[in-house]
C-alpha positions as CSV (number, residue, x, y, z in Angstrom):
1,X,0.0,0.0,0.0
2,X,1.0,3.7,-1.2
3,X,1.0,5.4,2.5
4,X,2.2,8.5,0.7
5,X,-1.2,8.5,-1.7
6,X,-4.8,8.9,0.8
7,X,-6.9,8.1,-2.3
8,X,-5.3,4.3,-2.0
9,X,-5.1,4.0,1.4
10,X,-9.5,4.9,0.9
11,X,-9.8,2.4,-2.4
12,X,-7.7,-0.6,-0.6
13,X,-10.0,0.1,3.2
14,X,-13.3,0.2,1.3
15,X,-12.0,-2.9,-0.8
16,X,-10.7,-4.6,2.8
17,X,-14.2,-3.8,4.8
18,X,-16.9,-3.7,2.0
19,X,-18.7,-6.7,3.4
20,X,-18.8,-5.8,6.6
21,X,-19.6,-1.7,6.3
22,X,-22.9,-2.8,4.5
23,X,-23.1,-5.0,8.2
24,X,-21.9,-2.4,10.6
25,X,-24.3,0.5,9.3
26,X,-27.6,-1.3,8.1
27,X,-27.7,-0.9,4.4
28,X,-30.6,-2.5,3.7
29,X,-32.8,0.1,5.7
30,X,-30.4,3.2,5.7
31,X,-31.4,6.5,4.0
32,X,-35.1,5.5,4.2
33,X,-36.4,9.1,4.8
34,X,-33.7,10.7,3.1
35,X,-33.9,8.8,0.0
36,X,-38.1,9.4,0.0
37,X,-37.6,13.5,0.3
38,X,-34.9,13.1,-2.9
39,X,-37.5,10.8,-4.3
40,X,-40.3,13.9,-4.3
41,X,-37.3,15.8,-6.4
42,X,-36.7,14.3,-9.7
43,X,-39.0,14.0,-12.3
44,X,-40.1,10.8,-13.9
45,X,-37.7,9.0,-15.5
46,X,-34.6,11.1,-14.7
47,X,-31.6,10.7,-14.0
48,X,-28.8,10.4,-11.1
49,X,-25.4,10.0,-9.9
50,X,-24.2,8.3,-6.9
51,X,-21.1,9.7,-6.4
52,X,-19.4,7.6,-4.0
53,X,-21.8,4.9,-4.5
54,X,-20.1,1.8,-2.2
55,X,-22.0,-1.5,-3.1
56,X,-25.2,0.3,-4.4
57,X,-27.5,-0.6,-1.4
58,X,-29.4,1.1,-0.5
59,X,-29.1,4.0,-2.6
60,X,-28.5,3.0,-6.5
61,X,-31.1,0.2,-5.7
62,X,-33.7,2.1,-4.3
63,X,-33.5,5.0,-7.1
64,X,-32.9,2.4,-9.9
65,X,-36.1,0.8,-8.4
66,X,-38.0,3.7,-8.4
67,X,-37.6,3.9,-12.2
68,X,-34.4,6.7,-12.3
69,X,-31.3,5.7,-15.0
70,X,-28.9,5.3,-12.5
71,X,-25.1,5.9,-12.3
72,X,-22.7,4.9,-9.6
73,X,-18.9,5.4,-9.1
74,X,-16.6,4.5,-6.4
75,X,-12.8,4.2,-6.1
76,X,-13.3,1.0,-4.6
77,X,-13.5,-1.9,-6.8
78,X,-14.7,-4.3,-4.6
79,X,-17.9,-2.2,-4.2
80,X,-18.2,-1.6,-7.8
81,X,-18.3,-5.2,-8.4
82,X,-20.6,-5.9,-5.9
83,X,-22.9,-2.8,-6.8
84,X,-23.1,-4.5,-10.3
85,X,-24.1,-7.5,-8.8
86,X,-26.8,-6.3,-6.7
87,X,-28.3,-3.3,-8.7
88,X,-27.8,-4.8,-12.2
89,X,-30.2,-1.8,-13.8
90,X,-27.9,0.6,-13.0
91,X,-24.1,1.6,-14.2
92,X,-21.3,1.6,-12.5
93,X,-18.2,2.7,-12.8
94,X,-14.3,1.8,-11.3
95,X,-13.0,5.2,-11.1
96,X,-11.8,8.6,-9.0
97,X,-14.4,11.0,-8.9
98,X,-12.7,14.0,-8.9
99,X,-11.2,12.6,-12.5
100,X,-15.0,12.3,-13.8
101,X,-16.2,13.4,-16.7
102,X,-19.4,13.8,-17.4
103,X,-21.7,15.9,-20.4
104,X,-22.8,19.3,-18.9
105,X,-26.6,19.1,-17.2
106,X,-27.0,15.5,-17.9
107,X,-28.4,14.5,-14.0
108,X,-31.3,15.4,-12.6
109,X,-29.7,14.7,-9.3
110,X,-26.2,13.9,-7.7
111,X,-26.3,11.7,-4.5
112,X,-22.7,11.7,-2.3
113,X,-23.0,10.1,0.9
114,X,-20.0,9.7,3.0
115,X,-17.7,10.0,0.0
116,X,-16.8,13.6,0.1
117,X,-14.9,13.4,3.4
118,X,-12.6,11.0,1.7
119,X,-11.5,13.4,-1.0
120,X,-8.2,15.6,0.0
121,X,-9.6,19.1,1.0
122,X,-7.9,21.3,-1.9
123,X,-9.6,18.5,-4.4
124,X,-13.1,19.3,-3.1
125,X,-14.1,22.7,-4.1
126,X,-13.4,21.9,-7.9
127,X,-14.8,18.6,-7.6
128,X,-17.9,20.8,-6.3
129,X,-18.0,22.7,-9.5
130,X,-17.8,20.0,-11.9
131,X,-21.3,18.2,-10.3
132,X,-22.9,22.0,-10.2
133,X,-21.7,21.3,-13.7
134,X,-23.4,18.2,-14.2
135,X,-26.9,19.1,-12.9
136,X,-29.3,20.1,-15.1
137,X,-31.0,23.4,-14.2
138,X,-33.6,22.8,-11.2
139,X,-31.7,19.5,-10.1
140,X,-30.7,18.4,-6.6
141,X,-27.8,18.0,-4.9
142,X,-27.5,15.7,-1.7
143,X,-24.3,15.3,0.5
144,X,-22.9,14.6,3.5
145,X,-19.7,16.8,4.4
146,X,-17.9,17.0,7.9
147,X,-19.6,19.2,10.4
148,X,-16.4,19.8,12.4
149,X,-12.8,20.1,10.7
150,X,-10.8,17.1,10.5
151,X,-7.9,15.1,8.8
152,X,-6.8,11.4,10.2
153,X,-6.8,7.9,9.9
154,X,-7.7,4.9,11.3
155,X,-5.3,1.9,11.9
156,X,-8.1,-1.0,11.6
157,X,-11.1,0.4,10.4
158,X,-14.1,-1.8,11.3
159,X,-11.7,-4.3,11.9
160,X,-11.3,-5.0,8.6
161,X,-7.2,-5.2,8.9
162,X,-7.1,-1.8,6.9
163,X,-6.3,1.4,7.9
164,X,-8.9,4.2,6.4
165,X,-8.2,7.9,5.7
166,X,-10.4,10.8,6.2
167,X,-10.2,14.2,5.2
168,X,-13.2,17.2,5.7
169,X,-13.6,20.6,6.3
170,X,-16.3,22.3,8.6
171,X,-19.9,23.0,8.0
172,X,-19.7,26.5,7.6
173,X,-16.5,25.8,4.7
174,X,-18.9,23.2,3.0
175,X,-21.6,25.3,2.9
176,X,-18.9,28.6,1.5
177,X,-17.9,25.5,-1.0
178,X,-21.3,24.9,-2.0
179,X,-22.7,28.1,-2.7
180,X,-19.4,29.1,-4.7
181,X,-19.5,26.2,-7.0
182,X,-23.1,28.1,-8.3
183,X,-25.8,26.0,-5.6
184,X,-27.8,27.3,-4.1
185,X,-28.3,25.5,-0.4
186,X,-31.5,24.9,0.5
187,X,-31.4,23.4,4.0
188,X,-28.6,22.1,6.7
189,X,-28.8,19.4,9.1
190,X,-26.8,17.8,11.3
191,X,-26.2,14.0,10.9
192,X,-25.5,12.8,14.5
193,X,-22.3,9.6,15.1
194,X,-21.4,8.4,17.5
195,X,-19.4,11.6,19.8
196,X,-20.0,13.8,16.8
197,X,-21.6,13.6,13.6
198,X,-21.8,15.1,10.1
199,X,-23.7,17.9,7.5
200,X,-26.1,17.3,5.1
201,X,-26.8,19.6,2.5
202,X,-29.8,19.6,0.3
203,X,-29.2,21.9,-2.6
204,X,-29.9,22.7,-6.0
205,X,-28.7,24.4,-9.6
206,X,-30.7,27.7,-9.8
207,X,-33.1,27.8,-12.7
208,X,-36.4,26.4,-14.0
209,X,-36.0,22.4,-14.5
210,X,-35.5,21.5,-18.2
């Protein structure tokens, strides 16, 4: 393992503990309410990214099942394969995010859950840019972020025999982050684990939905 390179030491943790992440934090019933407000969001049909989309459960499936064209990515290829294997609907892709590249407005909505605190900080605000990018006018954005600055790692991660890296900013940065890369937020909460806990966003791209 590259302990010079965080994206590696985050593709070869996620590859060591996928199994047992989907155990540890109930995938199968995860999400439930968030994933019904996002639901309410996109029209008929559309489309969505889940950026940072692990082994697709609960969120590709539950959006592919609802009848959205569904695209995942993760740096982890372990999750990929097994996010093929349980969501076949949907696409996935083996890849960075940050080194996406996708046709301007072709999502109706962009899902990142606990994938944007594994991205280096100085990576994120551009990264931020390219999905505002991404979104067609009127579409939704969804992510968690860190609520409270920090940067570390974790020797054994779940147990998994991995160590994992982690890398977020504060709330009030993420939101600055947001709003520059053109969003407009509409609502903040906080995401409570364990001693502390998380932000999630809801935004959008300003204008009238295509």
């Amino acid at each position: 393992m590259d302990v010079t390179d965080p994206k590696d030491m985050v593709r070869r943790g996620y590859d060591a503990v996928s199994l047992r992440y989907d155990q540890v934090y109930d995938a199968e019933t995860k999400y439930e309410s968030l994933l019904g407000d996002l639901v309410r969001r996109i029209p008929a049909g559309g489309t969505v990214l889940d950026l940072g989309c692990g082994s697709g459960v609960p969120v590709a499936r539950t959006l592919a099942a609802a009848g959205y064209r569904v695209t995942g990515i993760d740096i982890s290829e372990v999750q990929v394969l097994r996010a093929r294997e349980r969501v076949p609907q949907a696409e996935f892709i083996h890849g960075d995010a940050t080194a996406a590249s996708f046709d301007a407005a072709s999502f109706d909505a962009v899902v990142s859950l606990f994938a944007l605190i594994h991205i280096p900080q100085d990576e994120q605000p551009l990264l931020l840019r390219k999905i505002a990018g991404w979104l067609r006018p009127g579409g939704s954005f969804v992510a968690t972020t860190g609520h409270g600055e920090w940067t570390g790692i974790e020797e054994d991660w779940l147990g998994g025999g991995a160590p994992m890296w982690w890398s977020h900013a504060d709330a009030a940065t993420n939101r600055t982050w947001i709003e520059r890369a053109g969003l407009t937020v509409e609502r903040e909460e906080f995401v409570p684990e364990g001693d502390g806990g998380h932000a999630l966003f809801w935004a959008s791209r300003p204008g009238r939905p295509e």
